[in-house]
C-alpha positions in Angstrom: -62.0 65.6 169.7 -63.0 68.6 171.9 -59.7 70.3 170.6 -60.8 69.7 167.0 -64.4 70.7 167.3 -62.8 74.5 169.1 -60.8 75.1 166.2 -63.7 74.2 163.9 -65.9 76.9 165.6 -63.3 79.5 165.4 -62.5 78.7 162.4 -66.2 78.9 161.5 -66.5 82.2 164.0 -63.1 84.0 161.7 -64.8 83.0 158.4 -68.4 84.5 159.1 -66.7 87.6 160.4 -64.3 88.4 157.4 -67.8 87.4 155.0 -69.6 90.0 157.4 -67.1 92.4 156.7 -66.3 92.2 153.2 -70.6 92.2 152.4 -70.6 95.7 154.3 -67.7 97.3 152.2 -68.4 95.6 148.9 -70.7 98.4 148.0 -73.8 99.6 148.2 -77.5 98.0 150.0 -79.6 95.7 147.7 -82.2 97.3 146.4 -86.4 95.6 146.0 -86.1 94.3 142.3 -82.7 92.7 141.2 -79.9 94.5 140.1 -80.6 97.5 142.3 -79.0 99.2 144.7 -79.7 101.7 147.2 -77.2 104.5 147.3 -77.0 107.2 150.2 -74.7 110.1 148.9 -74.4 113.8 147.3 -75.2 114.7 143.2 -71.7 117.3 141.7 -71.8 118.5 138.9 -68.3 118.5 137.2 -67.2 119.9 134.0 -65.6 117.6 131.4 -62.4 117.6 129.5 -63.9 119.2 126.4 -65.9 121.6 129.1 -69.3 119.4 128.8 -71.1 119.2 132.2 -71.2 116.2 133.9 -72.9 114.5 136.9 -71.5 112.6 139.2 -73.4 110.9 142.4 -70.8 109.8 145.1 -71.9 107.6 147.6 -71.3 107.8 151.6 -69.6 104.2 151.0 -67.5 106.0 148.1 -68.1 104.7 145.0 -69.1 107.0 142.3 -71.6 106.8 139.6 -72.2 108.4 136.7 -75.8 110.2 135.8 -76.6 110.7 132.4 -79.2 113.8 132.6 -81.9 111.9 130.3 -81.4 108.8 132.9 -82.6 111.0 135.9 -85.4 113.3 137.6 -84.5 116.6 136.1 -84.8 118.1 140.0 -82.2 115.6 141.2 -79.9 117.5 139.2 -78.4 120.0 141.4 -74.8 120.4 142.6 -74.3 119.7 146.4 -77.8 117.4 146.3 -77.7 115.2 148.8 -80.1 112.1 148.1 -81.3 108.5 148.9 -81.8 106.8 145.3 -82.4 103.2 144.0 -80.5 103.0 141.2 -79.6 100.4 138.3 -76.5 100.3 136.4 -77.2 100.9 132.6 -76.7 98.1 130.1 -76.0 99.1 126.9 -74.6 102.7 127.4 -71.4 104.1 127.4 -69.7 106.5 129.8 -69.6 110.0 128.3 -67.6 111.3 131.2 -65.6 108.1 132.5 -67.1 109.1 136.4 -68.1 105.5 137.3 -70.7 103.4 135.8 -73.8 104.9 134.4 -76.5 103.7 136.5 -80.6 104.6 135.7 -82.5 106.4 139.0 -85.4 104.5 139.4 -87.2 106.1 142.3 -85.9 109.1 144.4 -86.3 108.8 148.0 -85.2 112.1 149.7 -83.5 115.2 148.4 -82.0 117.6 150.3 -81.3 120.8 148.4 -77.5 121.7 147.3 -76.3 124.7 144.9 -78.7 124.8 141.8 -76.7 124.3 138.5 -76.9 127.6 137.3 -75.9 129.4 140.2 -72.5 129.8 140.1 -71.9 128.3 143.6 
């Protein structure tokens, strides 16, 4: 019985590590409300295949998502941002660009400033 009940608890032990570790690369935090998420990353601006601007927010866990300029605080839209959003993804919207889902920015936490649009840079 005391073999048994080891290989039960490491068993147990292996399972709860592999659930630990797949939770922390799955994506992003959980934001306060469902369906959001709380995203660490930088805002680029990238130009489309027809030359249209796009923006793109890349997370520090790597995913990207797509921001739609009337989805977002106008001053989060500088290239090189780096921010802390909650965001939610977008139902009911297509992808102009085809960066990553289209997600909403519900609240801004902290901006740190990158290259404004216009710049050149």
């Amino acid at each position: 019985m005391t073999d048994v009940a080891r290989r039960v608890r490491a068993s147990c032990a292996v399972t709860l590590v592999l659930v630990a570790l797949a939770a922390c690369n799955s994506g992003e935090e959980k934001g306060p409300k469902p369906d959001e998420l709380i995203v660490r990353g930088t805002v680029h601006m990238v130009t489309g295949a027809d030359s249209s601007t796009c923006w793109k927010f890349s997370s520090t866990k790597g995913k990207d998502y797509e921001l739609q300029p009337a989805q977002v605080p106008n001053d989060l839209l500088v290239d090189n941002a780096t921010a802390k959003l909650i965001i939610k993804p977008l139902t009911g919207g297509g992808s102009f660009c085809k960066l990553g889902p289209v997600v909403t920015v519900d609240s801004v936490d902290s901006v740190s400033a990158g290259a404004a649009a216009g710049s050149g840079t």
